[in-house]
C-alpha positions in Angstrom: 56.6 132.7 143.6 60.3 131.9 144.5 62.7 134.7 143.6 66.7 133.4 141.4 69.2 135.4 141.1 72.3 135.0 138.7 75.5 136.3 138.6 77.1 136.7 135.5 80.6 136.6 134.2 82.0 137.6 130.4 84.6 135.1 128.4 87.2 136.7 128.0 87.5 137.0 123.9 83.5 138.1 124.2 83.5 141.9 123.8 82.4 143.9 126.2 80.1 146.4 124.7 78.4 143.1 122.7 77.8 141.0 126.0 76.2 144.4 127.7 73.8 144.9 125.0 73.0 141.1 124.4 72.0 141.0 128.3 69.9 144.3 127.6 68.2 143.1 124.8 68.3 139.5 123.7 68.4 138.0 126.8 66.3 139.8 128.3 63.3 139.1 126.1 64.2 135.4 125.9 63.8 135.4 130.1 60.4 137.2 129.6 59.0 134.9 127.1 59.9 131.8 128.6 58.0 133.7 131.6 59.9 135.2 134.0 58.0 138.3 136.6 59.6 141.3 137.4 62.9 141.2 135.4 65.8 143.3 136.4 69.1 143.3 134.5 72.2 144.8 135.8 75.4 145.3 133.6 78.9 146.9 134.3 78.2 149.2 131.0 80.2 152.2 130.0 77.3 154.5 131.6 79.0 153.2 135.0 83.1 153.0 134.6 83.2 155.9 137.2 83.0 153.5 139.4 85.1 150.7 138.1 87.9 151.4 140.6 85.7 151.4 143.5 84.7 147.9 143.1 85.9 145.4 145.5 86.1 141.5 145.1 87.3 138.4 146.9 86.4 136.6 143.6 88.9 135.9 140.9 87.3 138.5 138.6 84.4 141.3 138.8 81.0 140.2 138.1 79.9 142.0 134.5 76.3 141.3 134.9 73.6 140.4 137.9 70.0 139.3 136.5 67.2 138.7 139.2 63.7 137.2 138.2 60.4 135.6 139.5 59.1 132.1 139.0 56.4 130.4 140.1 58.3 127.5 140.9 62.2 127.5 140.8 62.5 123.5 139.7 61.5 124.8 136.0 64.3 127.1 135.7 66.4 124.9 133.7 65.1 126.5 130.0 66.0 130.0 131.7 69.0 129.3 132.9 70.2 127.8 130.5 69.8 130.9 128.4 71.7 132.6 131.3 74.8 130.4 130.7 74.8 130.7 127.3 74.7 134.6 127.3 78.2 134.4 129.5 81.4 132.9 130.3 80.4 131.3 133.1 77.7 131.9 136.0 76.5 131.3 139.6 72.5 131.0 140.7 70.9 131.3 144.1 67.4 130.7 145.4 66.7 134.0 147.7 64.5 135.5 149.8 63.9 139.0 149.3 63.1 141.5 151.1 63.2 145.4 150.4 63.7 147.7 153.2 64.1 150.8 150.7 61.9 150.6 147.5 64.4 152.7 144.6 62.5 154.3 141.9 62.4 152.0 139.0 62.8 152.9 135.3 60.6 154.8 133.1 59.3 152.1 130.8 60.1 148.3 130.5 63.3 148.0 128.8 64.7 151.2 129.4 67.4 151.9 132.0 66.9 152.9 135.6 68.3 156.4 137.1 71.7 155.8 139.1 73.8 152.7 139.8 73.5 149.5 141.7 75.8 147.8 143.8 75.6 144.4 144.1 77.5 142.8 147.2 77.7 139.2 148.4 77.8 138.5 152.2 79.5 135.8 153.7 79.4 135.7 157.5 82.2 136.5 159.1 84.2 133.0 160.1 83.0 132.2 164.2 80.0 134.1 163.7 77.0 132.4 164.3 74.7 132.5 161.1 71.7 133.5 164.0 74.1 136.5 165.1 74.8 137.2 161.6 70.9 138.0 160.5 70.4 139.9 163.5 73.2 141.9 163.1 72.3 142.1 159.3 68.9 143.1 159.9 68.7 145.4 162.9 72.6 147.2 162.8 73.7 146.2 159.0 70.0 148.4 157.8 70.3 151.1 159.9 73.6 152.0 159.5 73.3 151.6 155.6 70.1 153.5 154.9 71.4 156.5 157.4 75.0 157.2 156.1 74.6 156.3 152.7 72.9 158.4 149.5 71.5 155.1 148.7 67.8 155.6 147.2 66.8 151.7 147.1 67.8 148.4 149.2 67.2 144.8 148.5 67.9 142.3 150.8 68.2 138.6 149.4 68.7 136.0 152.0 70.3 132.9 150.4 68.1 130.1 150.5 70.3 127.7 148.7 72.9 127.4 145.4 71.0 126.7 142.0 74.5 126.3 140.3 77.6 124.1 140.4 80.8 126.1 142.4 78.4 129.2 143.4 80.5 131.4 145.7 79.4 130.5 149.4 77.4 133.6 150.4 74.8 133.8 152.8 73.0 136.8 151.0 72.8 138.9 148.4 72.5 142.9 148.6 71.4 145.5 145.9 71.8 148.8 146.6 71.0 151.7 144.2 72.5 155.0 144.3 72.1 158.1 142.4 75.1 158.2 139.4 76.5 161.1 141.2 77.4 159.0 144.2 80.6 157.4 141.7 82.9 160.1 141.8 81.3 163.7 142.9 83.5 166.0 144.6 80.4 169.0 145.0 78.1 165.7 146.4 80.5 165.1 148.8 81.1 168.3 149.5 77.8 169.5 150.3 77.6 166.0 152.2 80.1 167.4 154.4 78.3 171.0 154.7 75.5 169.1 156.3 77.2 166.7 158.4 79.1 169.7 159.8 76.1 171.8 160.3 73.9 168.8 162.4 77.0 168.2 164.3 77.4 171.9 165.2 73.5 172.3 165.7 73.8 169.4 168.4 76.9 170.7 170.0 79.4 168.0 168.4 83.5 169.1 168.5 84.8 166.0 167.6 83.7 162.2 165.3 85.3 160.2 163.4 84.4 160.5 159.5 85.0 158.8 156.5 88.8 157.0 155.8 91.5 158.4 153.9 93.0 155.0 154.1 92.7 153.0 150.9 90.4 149.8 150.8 92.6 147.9 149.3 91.8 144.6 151.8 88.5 143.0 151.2 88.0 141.8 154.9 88.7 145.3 156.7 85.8 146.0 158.2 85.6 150.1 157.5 86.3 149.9 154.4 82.4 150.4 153.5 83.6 154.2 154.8 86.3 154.9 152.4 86.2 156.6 149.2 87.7 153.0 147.6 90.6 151.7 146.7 91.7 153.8 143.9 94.7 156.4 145.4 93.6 159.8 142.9 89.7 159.4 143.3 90.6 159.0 147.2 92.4 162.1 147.2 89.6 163.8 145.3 87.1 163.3 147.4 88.7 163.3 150.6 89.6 167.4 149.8 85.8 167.9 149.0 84.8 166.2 152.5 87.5 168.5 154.4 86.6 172.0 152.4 83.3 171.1 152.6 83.6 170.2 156.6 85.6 172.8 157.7 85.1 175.7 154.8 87.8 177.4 152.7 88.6 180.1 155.5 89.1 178.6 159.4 89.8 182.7 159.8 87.8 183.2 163.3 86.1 180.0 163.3 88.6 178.2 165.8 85.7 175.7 166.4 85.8 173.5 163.5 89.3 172.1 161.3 89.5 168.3 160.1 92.5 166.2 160.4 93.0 163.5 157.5 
C-alpha cells in the first residue's frame, strides 16, 4: 500500500461553504468507490475560522483542503486524482511515507467529523542543511519537542517520497497535527497551561525560562515562531494576559518569587 496526499486549493468564484461540503460529501464517496483505504478529509470550514489568523504560508494563498488516502499501487491514481482536480481550483500531490508517532482519536463514524483541528504544515529543509541532518533533526529533536510543549493529541509524519503533480511546492515532508478546538483561541486553556508550567517549574526549583513570544509571527522563516500565539496583534494580546495571570497569579502580594516580564 503506498500512501498520496493532496493539497487542495478553491477558485476563486467557487463558494466557500459549496467547495467544503462537496469535499465532505461528494468527493469523498467518489475516492472511496474508485477504492481508496483509510480516507481522511481536511477542510478550512467555518467550524475552524478561530484559527484563520493563526495560519502561516510561504505560498501565494492558504490551502482550503488537504485529502490523504491509501492505494495499493500509486501508478493507478489517475481516475482519483483526477476527481481531486476537478473538486478545486487547482492542486498539488505527493507520494509519502507515513509514519505516526502520536495516534489522535479518530471520528465517531465514517463520514462524520473528527474532535478538534488539524494543522497541516509543509517542511522544506532549511537552505545548507543537509537533507541527512534534516531527518535526524526532524525525527529525534523536531518529535520531542512537539509532542512535549504542544496540546497536540495526534501526529503524522509524512516523509516526501516524490511530487505526483506538475508545480507541487518543494517540500521534503508533510506534518498533521491534531489538536483539541480549544487550542484556536482559549484564554482559560492557556491560562491553566501557565498554572502548570509555573507549578513544575516551582516544584523543581526553577526562578527563571524563557516562555512563549509576545512577538508577532509575522515572518515565515523565523524560527520561534512555532512559540508564539500567531501573527494576529488582538488574539496575541489575548492570550499573552492569560499566560502571565495564569504564570504569576492575579495577586504577586507576598509572593516575591514569581512575576513574568512580556
Amino acid at each position: 500500500m503506498e500512501k498520496l496526499v493532496y493539497c487542495l486549493w478553491r477558485a476563486e468564484d467557487d463558494p466557500r461553504e459549496e467547495f467544503c461540503a462537496r469535499l465532505r460529501t461528494t468527493l469523498a464517496e467518489e475516492l472511496h468507490g474508485l477504492g481508496a483505504r483509510g480516507l481522511r478529509v481536511y477542510v478550512a470550514d467555518p467550524a475552524v475560522d478561530a484559527g484563520t489568523k493563526l495560519r502561516l504560508t510561504s505560498l501565494d494563498a492558504h490551502k482550503e483542503g488537504f485529502v490523504t488516502f491509501w492505494l495499493e499501487c500509486s501508478q493507478d491514481r489517475s481516475p482519483l486524482e483526477q476527481r481531486v482536480a476537478a473538486a478545486a481550483g487547482r492542486i498539488a500531490g505527493h507520494l509519502v511515507v507515513e509514519s505516526r508517532p502520536m495516534i489522535a482519536e479518530g471520528p465517531p463514524a465514517a463520514g462524520q467529523r473528527s474532535p478538534g483541528w488539524v494543522q497541516v504544515t509543509g517542511i522544506a529543509p532549511k537552505e545548507g542543511l543537509s537533507y541527512d541532518r534534516f531527518l535526524r533533526h526532524w525525527y529525534d529533536v523536531h518529535r520531542a519537542v512537539a509532542i512535549e510543549t504542544q496540546s497536540s493529541t495526534g501526529y503524522v509524519r509524512n516523509e516526501i517520497v516524490r511530487p505526483l503533480t506538475e508545480n507541487a511546492p518543494g517540500w521534503s515532508a508533510i506534518v498533521e497535527e491534531t489538536f483539541p478546538l480549544g487550542a484556536l483561541d482559549d484564554p482559560g486553556l492557556v491560562r491553566a497551561f501557565a498554572r502548570t508550567v509555573r507549578d513544575d517549574y516551582r516544584a523543581m526549583g526553577i526562578r527563571m525560562a524563557l516562555h512563549p513570544q509576545v512577538d508577532l509571527a509575522t515572518e515565515p522563516r523565523w524560527a520561534r515562531q512555532a512559540q508564539s500565539f500567531g501573527a494576529d496583534p488582538h488574539i496575541t494580546a489575548r492570550l499573552m494576559r492569560a499566560y502571565l495571570e495564569g504564570l504569576q497569579g492575579l495577586d504577586l502580594d507576598g509572593d516575591a518569587e514569581r512575576s513574568a516580564l512580556a
